[in-house]
N, C-alpha and C positions, 0 to 999 in steps of 0.2 A: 504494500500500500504506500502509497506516494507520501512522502510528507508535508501538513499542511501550510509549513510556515520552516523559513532559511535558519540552520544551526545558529546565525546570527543574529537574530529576531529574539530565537530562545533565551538565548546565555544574555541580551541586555534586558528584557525580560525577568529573569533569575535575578540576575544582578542590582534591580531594581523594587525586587518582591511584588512583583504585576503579573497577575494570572494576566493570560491572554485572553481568555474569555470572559473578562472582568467586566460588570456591564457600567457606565460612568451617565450621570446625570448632564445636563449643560453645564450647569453649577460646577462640578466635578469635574470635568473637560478641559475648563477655563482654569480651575486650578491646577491640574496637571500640567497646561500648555503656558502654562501663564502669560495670561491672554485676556486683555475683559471678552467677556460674554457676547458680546456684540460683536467681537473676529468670531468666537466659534461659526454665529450662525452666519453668519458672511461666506465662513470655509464652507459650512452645509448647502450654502444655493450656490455657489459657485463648483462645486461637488468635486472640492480638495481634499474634503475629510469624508470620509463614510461613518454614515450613522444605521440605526436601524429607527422602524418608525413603528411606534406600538400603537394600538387602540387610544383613541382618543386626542389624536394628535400630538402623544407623547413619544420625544425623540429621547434615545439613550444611545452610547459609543459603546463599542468592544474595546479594551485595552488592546488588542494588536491594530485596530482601526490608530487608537491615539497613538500607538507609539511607531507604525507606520509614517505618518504625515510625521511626527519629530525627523526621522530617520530621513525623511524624503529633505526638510530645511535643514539640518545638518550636511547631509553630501551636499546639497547645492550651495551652502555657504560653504564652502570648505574648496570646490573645485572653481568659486568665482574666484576665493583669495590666493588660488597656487598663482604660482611666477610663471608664466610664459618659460618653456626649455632656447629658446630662441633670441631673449633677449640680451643684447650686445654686452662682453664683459669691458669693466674700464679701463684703461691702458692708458699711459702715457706719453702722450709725445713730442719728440724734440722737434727744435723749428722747421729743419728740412722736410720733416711729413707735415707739419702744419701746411707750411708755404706749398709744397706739391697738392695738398688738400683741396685748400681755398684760393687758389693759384692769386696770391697776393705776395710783395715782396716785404722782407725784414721790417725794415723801416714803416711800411704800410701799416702791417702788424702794431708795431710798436704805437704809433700813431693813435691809430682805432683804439687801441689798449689803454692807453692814456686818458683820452676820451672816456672810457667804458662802453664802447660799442663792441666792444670784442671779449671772449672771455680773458679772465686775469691770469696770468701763468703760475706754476704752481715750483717754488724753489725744492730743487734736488739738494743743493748741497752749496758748498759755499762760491763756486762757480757756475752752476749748470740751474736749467731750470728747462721746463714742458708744461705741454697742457694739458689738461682732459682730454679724450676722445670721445668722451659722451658729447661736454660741453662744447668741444668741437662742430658736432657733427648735428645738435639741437641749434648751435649759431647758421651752419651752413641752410638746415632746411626751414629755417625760419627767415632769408633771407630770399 
């Protein structure tokens, strides 16, 4: 026989001391979800949340209905917050890949710099200095 709910359902489940076929009031929803009452029944016609509907217009939740929709705003919060695998690491560099960059020369650089139209360079040491490559590259496509 199939099983009716993921090992992973169960063990948070457990881990929570919530039967899954635990029946919850609105009342009871809304505290579990913590949530005013007025999102539950929002999730209810928008049919985010599954309820059951008993005689007399009385609505009641399953505990795996509630901890469903938790499980459902968890992953989607979680996979909005991950980093892009793709996004540029920052590097540093010296004038020569500037200048080849922004095809601008030294003195140019300098110029704009002084100004503050350009980013500010960032000291290596007691002689050398570079830029960002982010802030490089955020000057270039904003130009």
């Amino acid at each position: 026989m199939d099983q009716l709910f993921t090992p992973e359902l169960c063990q948070i489940a457990d881990s929570m001391g919530l039967a899954l076929y635990q029946r919850f009031t609105p009342v009871e929803a809304s505290l579990f979800l913590r949530c005013p009452i007025e999102n539950i029944q929002k999730l209810q016609k928008q049919k985010k949340l599954g309820y059951i509907q008993l005689p007399s217009d009385h609505v009641e939740f399953f505990g795996y209905q509630l901890l469903e929709y938790l499980l459902q705003q968890v992953t989607n919060s979680v996979q909005s917050k991950q980093i892009p695998q793709n996004q540029p690491k920052e590097k540093i560099l010296r004038i020569e890949e500037v200048t080849k960059m922004v095809g601008l020369s030294r003195s140019t650089i300098w110029r704009m710099e002084t100004k503050g139209t350009f980013p500010a360079r960032v000291p290596l040491g007691t002689r050398s200095v570079g830029w960002r490559s982010i802030e490089i590259e955020e000057w270039i496509t904003k130009r």
